[in-house]
mmCIF file of the C-alpha atoms, coordinates in Angstrom:
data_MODEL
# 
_entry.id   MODEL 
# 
loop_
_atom_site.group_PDB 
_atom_site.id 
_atom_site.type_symbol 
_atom_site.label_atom_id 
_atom_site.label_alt_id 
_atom_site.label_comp_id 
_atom_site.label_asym_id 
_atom_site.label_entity_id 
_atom_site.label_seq_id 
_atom_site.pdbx_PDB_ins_code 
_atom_site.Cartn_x 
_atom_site.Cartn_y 
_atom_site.Cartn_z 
_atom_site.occupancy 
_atom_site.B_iso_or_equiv 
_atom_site.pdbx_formal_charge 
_atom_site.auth_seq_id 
_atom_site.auth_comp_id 
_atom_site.auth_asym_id 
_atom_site.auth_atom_id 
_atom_site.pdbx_PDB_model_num 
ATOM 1   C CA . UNK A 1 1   ? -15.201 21.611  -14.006 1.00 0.00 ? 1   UNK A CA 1 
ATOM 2   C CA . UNK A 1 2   ? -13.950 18.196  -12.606 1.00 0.00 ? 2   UNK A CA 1 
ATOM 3   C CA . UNK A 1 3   ? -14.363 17.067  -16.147 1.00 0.00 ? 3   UNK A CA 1 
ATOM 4   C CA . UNK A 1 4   ? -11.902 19.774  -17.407 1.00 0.00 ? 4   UNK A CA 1 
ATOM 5   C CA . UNK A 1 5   ? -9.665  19.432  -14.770 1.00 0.00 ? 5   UNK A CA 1 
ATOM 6   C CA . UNK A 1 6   ? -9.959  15.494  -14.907 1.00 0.00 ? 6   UNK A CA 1 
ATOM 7   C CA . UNK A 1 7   ? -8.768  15.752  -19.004 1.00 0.00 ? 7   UNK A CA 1 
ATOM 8   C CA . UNK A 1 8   ? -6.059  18.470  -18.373 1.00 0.00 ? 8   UNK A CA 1 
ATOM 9   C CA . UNK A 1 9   ? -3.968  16.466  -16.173 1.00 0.00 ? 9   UNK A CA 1 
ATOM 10  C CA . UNK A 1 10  ? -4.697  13.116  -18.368 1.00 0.00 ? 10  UNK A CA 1 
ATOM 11  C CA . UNK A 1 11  ? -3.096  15.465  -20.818 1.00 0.00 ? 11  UNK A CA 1 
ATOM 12  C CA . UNK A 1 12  ? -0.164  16.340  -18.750 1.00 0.00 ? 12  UNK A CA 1 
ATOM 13  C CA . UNK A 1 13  ? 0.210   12.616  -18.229 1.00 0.00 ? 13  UNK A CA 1 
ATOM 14  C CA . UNK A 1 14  ? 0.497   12.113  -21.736 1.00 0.00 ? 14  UNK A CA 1 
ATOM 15  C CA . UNK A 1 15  ? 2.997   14.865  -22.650 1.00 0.00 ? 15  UNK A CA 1 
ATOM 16  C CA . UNK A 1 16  ? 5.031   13.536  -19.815 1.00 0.00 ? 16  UNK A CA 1 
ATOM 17  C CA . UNK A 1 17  ? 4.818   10.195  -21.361 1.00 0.00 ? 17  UNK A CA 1 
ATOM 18  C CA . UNK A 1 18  ? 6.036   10.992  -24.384 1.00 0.00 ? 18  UNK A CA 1 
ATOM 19  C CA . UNK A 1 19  ? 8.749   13.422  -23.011 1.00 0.00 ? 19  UNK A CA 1 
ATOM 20  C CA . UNK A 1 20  ? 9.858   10.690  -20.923 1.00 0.00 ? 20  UNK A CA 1 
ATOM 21  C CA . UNK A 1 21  ? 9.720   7.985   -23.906 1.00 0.00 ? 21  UNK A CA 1 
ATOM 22  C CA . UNK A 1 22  ? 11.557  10.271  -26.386 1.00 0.00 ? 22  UNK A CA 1 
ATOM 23  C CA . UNK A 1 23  ? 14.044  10.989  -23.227 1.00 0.00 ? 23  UNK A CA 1 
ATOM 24  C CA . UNK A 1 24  ? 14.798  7.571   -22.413 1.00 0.00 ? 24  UNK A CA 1 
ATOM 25  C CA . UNK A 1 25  ? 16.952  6.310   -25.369 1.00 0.00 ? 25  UNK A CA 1 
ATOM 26  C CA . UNK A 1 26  ? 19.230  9.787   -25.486 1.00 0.00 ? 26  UNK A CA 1 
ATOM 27  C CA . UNK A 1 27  ? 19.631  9.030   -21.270 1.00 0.00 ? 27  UNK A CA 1 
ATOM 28  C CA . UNK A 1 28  ? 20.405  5.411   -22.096 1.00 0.00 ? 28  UNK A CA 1 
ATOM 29  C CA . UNK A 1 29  ? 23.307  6.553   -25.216 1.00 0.00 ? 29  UNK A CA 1 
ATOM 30  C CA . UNK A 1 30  ? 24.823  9.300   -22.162 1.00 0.00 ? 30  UNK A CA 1 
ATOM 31  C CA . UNK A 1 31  ? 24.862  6.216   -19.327 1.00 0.00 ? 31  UNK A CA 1 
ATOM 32  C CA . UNK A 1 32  ? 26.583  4.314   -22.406 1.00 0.00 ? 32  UNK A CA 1 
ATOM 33  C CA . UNK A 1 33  ? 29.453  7.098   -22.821 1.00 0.00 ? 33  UNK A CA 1 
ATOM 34  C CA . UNK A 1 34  ? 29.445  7.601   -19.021 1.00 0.00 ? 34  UNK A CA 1 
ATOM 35  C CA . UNK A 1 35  ? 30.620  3.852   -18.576 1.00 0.00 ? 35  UNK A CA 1 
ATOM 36  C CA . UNK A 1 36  ? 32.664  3.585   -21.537 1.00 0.00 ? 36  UNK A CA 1 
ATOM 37  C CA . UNK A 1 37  ? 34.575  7.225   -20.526 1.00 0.00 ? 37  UNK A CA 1 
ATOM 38  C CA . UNK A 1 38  ? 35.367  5.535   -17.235 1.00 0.00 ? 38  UNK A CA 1 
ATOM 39  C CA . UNK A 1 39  ? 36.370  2.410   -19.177 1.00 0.00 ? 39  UNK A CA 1 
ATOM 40  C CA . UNK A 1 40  ? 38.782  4.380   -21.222 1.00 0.00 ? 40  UNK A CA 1 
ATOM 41  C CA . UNK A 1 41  ? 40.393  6.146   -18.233 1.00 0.00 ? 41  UNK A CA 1 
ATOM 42  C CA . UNK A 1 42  ? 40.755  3.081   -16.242 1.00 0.00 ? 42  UNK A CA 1 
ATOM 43  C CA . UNK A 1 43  ? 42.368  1.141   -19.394 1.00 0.00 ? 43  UNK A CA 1 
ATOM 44  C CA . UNK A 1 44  ? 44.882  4.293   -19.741 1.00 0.00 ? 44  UNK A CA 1 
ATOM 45  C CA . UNK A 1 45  ? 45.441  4.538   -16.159 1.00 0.00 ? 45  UNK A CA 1 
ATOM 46  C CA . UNK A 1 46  ? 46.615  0.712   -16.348 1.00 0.00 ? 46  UNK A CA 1 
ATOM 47  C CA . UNK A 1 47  ? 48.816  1.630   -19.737 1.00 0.00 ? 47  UNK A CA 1 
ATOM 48  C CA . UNK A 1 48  ? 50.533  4.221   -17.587 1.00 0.00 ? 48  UNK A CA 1 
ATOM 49  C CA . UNK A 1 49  ? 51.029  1.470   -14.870 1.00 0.00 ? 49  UNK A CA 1 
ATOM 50  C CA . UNK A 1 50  ? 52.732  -0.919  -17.111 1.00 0.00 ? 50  UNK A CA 1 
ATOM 51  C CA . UNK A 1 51  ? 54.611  1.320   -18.828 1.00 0.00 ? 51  UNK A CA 1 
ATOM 52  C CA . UNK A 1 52  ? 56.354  2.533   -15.556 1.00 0.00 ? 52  UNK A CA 1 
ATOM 53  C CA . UNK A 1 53  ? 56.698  -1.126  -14.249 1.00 0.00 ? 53  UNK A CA 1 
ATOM 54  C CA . UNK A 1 54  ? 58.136  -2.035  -17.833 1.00 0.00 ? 54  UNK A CA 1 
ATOM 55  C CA . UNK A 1 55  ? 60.925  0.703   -17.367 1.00 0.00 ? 55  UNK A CA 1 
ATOM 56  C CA . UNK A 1 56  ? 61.801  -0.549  -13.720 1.00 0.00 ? 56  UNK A CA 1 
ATOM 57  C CA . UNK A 1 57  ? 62.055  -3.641  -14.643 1.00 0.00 ? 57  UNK A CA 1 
ATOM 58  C CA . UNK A 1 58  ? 64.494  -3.238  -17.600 1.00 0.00 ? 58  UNK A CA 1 
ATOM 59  C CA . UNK A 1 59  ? 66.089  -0.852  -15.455 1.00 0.00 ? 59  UNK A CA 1 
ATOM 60  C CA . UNK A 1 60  ? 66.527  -3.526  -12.504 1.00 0.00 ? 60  UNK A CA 1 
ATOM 61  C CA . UNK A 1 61  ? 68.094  -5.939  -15.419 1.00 0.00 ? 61  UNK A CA 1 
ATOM 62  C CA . UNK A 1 62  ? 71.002  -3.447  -16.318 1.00 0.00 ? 62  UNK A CA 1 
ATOM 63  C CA . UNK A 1 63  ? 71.235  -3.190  -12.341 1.00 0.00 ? 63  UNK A CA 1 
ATOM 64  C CA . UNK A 1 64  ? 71.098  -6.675  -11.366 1.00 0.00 ? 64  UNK A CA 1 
ATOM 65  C CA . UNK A 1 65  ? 73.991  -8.433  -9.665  1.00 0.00 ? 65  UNK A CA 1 
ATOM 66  C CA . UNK A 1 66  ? 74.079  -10.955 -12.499 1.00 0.00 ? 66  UNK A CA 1 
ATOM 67  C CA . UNK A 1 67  ? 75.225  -9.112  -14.564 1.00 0.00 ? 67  UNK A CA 1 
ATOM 68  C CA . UNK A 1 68  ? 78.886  -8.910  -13.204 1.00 0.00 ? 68  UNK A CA 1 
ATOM 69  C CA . UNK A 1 69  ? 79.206  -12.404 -13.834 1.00 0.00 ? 69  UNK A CA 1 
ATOM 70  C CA . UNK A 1 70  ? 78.671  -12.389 -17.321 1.00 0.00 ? 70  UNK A CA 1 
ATOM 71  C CA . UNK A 1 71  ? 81.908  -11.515 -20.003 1.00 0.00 ? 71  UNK A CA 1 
ATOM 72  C CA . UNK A 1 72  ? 81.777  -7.813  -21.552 1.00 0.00 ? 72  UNK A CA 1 
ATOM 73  C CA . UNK A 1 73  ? 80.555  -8.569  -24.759 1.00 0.00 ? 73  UNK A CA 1 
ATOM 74  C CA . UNK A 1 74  ? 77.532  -10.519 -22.974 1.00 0.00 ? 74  UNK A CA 1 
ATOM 75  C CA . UNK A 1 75  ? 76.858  -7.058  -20.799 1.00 0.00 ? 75  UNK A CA 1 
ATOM 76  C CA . UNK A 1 76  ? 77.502  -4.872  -23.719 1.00 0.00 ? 76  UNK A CA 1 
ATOM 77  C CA . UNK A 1 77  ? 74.972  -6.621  -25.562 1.00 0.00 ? 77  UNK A CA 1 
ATOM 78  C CA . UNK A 1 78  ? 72.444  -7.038  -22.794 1.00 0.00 ? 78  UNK A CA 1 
ATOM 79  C CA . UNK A 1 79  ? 72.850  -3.018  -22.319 1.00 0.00 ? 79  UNK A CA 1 
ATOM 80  C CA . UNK A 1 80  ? 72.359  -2.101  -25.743 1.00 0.00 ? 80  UNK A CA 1 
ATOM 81  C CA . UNK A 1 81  ? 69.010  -4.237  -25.970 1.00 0.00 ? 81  UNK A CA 1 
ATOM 82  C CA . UNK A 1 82  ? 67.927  -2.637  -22.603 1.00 0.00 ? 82  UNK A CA 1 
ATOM 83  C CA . UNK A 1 83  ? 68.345  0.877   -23.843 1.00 0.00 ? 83  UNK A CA 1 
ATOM 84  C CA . UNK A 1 84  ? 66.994  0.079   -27.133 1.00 0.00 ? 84  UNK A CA 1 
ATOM 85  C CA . UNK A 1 85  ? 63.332  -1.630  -25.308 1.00 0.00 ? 85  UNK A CA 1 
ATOM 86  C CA . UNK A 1 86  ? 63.939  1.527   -22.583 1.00 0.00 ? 86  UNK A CA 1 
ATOM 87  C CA . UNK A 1 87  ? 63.817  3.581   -25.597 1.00 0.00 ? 87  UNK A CA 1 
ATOM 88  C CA . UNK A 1 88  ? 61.115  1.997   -27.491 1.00 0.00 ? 88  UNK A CA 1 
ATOM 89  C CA . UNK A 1 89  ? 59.026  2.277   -24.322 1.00 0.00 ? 89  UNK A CA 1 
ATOM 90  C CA . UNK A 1 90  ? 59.302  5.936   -23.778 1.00 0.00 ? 90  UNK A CA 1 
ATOM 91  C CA . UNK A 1 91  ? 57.995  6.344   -27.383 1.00 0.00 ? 91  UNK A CA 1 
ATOM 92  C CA . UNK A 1 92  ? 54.332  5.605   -25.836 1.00 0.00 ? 92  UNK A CA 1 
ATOM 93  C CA . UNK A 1 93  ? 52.979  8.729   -24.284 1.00 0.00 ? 93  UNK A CA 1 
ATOM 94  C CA . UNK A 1 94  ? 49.928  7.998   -21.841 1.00 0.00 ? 94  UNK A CA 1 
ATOM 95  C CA . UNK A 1 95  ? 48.344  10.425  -19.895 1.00 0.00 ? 95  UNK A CA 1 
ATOM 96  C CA . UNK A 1 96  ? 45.522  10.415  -17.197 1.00 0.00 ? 96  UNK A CA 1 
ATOM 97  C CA . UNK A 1 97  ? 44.188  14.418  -16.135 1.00 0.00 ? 97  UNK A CA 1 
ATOM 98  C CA . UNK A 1 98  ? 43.206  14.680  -12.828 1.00 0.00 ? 98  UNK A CA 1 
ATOM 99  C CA . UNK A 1 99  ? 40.505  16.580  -12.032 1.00 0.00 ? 99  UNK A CA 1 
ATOM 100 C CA . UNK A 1 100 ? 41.154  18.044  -8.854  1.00 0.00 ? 100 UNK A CA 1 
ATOM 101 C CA . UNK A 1 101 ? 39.723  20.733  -6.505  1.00 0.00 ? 101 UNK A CA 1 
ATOM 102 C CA . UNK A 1 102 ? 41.739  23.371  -4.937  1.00 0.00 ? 102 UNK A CA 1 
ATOM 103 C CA . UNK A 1 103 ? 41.940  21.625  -1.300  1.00 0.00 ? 103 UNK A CA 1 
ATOM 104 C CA . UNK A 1 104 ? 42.981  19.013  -3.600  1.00 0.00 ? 104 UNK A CA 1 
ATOM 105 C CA . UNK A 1 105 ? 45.647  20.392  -5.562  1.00 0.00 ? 105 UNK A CA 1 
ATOM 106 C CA . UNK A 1 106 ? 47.327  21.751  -2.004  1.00 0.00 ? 106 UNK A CA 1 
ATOM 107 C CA . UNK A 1 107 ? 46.896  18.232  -0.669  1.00 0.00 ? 107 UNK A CA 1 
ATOM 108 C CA . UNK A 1 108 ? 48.953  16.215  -3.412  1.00 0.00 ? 108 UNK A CA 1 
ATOM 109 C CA . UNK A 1 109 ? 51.360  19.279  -3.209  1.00 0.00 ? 109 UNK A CA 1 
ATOM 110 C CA . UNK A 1 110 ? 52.133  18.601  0.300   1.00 0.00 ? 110 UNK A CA 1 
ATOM 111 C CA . UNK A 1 111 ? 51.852  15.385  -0.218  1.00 0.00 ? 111 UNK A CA 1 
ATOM 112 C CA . UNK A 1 112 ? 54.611  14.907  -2.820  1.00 0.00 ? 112 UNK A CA 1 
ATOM 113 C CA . UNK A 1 113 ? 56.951  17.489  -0.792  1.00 0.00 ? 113 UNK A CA 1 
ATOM 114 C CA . UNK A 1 114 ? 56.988  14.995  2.371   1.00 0.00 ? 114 UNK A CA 1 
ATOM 115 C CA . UNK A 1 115 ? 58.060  12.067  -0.109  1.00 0.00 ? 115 UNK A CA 1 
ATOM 116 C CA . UNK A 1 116 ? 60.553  14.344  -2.089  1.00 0.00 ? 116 UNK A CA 1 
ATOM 117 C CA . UNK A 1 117 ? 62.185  15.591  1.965   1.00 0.00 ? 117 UNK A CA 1 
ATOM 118 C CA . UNK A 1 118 ? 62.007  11.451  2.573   1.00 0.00 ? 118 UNK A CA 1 
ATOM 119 C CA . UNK A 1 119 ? 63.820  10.951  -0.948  1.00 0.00 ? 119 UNK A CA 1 
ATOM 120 C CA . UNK A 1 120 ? 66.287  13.645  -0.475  1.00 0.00 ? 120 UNK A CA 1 
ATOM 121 C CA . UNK A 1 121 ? 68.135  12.107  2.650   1.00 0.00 ? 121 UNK A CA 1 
ATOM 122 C CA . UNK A 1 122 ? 68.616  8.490   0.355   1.00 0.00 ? 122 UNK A CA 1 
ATOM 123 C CA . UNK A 1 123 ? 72.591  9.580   0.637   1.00 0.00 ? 123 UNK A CA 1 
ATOM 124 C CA . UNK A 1 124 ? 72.842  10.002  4.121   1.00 0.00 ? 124 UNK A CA 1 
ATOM 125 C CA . UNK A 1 125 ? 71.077  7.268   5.687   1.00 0.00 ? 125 UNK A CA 1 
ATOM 126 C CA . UNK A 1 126 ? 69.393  4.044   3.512   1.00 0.00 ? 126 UNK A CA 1 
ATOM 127 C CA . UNK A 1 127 ? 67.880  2.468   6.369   1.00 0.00 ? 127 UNK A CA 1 
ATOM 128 C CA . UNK A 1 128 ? 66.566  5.601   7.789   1.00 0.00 ? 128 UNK A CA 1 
ATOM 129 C CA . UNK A 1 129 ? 64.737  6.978   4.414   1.00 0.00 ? 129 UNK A CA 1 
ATOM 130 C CA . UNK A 1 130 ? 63.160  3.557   4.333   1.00 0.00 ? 130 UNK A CA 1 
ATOM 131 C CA . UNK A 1 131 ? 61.546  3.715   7.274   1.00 0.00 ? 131 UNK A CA 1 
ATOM 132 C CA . UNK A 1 132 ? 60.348  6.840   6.625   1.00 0.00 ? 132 UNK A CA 1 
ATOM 133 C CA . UNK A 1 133 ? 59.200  5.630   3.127   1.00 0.00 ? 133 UNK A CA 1 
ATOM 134 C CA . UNK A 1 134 ? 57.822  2.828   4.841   1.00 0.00 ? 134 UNK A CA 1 
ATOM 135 C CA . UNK A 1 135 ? 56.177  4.989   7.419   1.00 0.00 ? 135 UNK A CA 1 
ATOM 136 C CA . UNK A 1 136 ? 54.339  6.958   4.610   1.00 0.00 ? 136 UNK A CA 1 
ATOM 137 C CA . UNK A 1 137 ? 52.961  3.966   2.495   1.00 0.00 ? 137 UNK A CA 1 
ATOM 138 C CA . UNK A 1 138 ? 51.552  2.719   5.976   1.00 0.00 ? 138 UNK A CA 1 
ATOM 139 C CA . UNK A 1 139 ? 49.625  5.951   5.824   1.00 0.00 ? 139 UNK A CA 1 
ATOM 140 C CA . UNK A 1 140 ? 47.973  5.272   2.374   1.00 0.00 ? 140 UNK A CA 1 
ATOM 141 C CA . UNK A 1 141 ? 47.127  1.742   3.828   1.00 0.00 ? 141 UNK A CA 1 
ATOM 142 C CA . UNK A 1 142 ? 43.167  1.251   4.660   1.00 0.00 ? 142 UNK A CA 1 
ATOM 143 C CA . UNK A 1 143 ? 43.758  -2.382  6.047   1.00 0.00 ? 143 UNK A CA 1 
ATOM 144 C CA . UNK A 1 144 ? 46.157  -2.405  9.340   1.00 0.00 ? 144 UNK A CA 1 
ATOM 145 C CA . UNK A 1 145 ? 48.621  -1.125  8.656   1.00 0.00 ? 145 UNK A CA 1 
ATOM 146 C CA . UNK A 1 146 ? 52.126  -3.731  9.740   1.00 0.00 ? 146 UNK A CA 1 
ATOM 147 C CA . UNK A 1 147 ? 54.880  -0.711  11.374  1.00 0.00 ? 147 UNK A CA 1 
ATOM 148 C CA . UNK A 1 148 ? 54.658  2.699   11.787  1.00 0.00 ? 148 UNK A CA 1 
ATOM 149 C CA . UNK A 1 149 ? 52.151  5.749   10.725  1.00 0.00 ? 149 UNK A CA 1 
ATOM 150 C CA . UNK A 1 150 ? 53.115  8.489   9.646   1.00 0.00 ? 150 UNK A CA 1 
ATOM 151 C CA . UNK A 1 151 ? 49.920  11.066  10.924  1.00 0.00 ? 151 UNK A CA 1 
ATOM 152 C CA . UNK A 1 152 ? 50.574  13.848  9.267   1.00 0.00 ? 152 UNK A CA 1 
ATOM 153 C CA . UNK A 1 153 ? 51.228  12.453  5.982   1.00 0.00 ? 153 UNK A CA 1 
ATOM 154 C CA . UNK A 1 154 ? 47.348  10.233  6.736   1.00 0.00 ? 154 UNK A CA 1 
ATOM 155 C CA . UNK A 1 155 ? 45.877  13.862  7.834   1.00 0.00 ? 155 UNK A CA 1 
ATOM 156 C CA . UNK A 1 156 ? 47.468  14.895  4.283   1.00 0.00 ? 156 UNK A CA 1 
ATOM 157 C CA . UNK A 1 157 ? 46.733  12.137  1.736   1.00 0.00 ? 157 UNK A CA 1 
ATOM 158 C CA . UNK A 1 158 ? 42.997  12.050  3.035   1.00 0.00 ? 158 UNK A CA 1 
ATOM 159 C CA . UNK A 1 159 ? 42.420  15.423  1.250   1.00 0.00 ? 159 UNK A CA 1 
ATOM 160 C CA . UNK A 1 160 ? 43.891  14.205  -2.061  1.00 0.00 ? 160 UNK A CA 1 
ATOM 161 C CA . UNK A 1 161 ? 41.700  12.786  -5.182  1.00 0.00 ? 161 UNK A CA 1 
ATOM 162 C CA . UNK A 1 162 ? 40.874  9.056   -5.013  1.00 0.00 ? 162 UNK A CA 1 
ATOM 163 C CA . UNK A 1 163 ? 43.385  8.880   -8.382  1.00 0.00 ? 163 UNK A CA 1 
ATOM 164 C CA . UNK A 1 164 ? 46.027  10.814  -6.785  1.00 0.00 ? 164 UNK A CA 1 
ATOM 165 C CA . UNK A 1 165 ? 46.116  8.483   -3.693  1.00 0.00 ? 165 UNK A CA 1 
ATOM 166 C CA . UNK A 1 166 ? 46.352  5.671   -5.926  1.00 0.00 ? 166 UNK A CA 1 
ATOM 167 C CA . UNK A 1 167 ? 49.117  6.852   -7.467  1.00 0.00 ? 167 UNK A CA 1 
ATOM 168 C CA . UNK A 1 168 ? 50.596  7.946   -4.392  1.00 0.00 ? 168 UNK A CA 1 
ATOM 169 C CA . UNK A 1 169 ? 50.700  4.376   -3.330  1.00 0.00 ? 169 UNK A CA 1 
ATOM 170 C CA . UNK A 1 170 ? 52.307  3.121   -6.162  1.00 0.00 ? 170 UNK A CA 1 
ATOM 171 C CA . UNK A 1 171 ? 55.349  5.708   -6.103  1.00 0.00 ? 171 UNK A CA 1 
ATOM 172 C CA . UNK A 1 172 ? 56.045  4.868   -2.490  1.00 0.00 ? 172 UNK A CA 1 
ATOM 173 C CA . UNK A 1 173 ? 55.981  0.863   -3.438  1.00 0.00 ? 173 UNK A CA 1 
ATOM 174 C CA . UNK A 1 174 ? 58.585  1.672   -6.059  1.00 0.00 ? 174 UNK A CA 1 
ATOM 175 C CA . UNK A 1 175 ? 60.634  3.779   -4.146  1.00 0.00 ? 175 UNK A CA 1 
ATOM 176 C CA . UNK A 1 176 ? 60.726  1.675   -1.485  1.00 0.00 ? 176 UNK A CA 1 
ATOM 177 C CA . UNK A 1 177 ? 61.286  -1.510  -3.794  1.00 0.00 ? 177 UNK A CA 1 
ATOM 178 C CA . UNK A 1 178 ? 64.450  0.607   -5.226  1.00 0.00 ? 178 UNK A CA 1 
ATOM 179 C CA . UNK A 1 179 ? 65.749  1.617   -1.390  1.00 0.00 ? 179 UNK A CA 1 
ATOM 180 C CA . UNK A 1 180 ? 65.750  -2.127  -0.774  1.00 0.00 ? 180 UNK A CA 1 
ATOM 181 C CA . UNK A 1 181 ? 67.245  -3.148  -3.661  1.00 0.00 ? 181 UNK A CA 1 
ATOM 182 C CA . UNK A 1 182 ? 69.753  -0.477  -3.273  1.00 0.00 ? 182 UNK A CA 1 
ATOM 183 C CA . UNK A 1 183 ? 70.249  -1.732  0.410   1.00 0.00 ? 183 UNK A CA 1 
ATOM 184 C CA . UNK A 1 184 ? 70.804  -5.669  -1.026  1.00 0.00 ? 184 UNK A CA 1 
ATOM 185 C CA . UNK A 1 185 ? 73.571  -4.394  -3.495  1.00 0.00 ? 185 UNK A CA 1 
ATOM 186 C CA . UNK A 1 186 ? 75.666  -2.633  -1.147  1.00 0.00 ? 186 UNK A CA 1 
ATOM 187 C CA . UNK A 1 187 ? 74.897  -5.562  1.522   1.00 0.00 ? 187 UNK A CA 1 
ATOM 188 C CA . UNK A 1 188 ? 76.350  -7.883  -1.313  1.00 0.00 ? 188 UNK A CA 1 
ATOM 189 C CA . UNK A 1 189 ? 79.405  -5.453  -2.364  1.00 0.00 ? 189 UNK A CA 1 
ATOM 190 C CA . UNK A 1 190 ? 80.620  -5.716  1.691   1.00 0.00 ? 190 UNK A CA 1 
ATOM 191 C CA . UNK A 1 191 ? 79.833  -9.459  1.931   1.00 0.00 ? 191 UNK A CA 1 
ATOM 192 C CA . UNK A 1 192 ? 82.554  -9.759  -1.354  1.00 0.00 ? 192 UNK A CA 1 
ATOM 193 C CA . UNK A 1 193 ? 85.036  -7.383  0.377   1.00 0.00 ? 193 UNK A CA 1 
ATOM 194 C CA . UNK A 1 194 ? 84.717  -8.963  3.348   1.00 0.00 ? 194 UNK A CA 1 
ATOM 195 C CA . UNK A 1 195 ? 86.015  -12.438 1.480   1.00 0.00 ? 195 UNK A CA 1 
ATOM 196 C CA . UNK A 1 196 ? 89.152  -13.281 2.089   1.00 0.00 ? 196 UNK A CA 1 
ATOM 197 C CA . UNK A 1 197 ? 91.789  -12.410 -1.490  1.00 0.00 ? 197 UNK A CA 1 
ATOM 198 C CA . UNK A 1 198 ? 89.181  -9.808  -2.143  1.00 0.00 ? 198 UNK A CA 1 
ATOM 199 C CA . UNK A 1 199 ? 91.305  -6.480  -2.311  1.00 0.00 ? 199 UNK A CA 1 
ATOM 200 C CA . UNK A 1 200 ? 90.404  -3.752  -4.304  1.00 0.00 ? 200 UNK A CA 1 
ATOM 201 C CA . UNK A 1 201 ? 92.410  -0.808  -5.642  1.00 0.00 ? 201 UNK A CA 1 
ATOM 202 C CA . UNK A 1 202 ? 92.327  2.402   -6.517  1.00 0.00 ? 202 UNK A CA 1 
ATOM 203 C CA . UNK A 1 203 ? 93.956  4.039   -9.033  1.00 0.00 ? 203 UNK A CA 1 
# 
């Protein structure tokens, strides 16, 4: 009986074995598409990136100060070539899916109503809407953050996917980039009013 018992579980051994050998190379080809899935998403993730910092920094060219201190046919030209690479980079269509729970899906939605209420006031007051801005990025910040928290907006982006909080991040940098920039030209336009034989009219 030990005998019997002895060569049916050497047998099971064996099948296992075998299951487990035939197994392996199929789990090793899946752990190979796992990491090159991942790959792929993180290389189109960065595509998106650059494509969006591409487009704000043409954008920032045809805004730049410099360029009122150029003749017209220099700005004309520099404009056309800025719409035409604006153009040309709008041709590349990249897109990441999210794959997002429900909790999830209510968390970026709250989320990206705080920052479009923060957004909306840009009119009334710069400095203000920056602060708030700046308020929100500290939220997304795990190191210490330098200013202000906003805690309901931390309580908020918690609950969103690790990709959406990324991304999150890097709207808030812009926007903020673009409030300060905003902030430098209009600080510039009242430092040239404000020089004497400076008068402008209005016709």
């Amino acid at each position: 009986m030990a005998d019997r018992s002895g060569r049916l579980l050497e047998t099971l051994d064996n099948l296992e074995l075998r299951f487990v050998t035939t197994l392996c190379p199929t789990l090793k080809k899946c752990e190979c598409c796992h990491f090159r899935v991942e790959a792929l998403r993180e290389a189109a993730a960065s595509m998106e990136q650059e494509k969006e910092t591409l487009l704000e920094l043409i954008q920032s060219v045809q805004n730049s100060q410099d360029m009122k201190h150029i003749s017209d046919g220099e700005r004309e030209e520099l404009n056309l070539t800025a719409d035409r690479l604006i153009g040309r980079t709008l041709t590349v269509t990249v897109s990441v899916e999210t794959i997002r729970s429900l909790q999830q899906e209510e968390a970026l939605s709250k989320a990206t109503a705080l920052i479009d209420e923060a957004v909306s006031k840009i009119l009334e007051d710069l400095r203000s809407t920056k602060n708030s801005l700046m308020a929100l990025y500290n939220a997304c910040s795990s190191d210490a953050p330098q200013g202000p928290v906003d805690q309901k907006f931390q309580s908020i982006i918690i609950g969103c996917a690790l990709e959406d909080q990324k991304k999150i991040k890097s709207r808030l940098e812009k926007l903020i980039r673009n409030v300060s920039n905003a902030n430098r030209s209009i600080t510039l336009l009242d430092q040239q009013k404000a020089k004497p034989g400076n008068y402008n009219h209005v016709y």
